[in-house]
N, C-alpha and C positions, 0 to 999 in steps of 0.2 A: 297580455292581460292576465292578471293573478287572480288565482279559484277564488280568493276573497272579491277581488272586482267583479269580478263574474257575478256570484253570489248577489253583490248588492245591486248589478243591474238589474240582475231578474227581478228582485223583488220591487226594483222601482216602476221597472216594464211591467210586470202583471197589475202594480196597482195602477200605472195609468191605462192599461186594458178596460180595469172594471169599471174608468169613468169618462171613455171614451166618447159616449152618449152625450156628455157636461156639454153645455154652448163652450163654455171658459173653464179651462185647465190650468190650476194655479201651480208652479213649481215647489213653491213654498208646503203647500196642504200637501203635494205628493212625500214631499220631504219628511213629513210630520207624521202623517198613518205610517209610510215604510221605517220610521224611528221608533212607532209603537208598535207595529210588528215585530223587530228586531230585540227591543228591552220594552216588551209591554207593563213590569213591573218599577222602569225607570231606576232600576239598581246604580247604573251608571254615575257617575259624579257629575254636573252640569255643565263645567267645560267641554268633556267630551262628549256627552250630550250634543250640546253646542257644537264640536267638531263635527259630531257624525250628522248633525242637522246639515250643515254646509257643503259638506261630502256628498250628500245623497241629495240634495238640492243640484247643487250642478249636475249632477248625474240623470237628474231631472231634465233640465234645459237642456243638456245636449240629445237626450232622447226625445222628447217633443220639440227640438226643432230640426231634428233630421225628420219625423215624423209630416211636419207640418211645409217644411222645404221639399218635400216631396210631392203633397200634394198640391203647392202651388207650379211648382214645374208641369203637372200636367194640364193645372188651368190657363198657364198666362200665355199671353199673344207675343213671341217672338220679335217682332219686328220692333215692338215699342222698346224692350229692355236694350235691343243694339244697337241705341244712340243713345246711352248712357255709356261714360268711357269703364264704370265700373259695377255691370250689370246686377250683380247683388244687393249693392251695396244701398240703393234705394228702395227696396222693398223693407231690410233691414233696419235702414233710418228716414223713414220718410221725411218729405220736408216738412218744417212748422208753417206753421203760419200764425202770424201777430197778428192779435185781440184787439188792441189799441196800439197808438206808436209813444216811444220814448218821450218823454218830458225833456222840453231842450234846458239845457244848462244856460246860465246865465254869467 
């Protein structure tokens, strides 16, 4: 990892420390204070702007869901997830469920 990546995690880590409290944790809003922190006079040109939105958003996601994948590891019940053939994978995308059903074609 490069002292630059370094860099931007922290600042994305400490800002989701200080809103740790939140019921809901937006990736986006972390992305947007740790972008006014970094150019709080917005000197930047809007692309990269833009870029560094994107950047520090993922950076986001993968810090809250190592976060939050951690703490579901401690709550869930084992024996349910090992009759799924791909035990993540449903927590990750649960299933839908239909509202109404499709209108049949005629």
């Amino acid at each position: 990892m490069s002292n630059e990546n370094r860099a931007l995690t922290t600042a994305v880590a400490k800002i989701i420390e200080a809103q740790r409290d939140e019921p809901r944790i937006n990736p986006s809003s972390i992305a947007t204070a740790a972008l006014l922190e970094l150019d709080p006079k917005k000197k930047s040109l809007p692309v990269v702007l833009a870029g560094c939105h994107l950047a520090l958003r993922q950076i986001a996601r993968a810090l809250l869901r190592k976060h939050f994948e951690e703490e579901r590891e401690d709550d869930e019940d084992g024996e349910e997830q090992s009759q799924l053939p791909f035990p993540g994978l449903q927590k990750r995308y649960p299933a839908s469920t239909r509202a109404a059903a499709a209108p049949a074609m005629a």
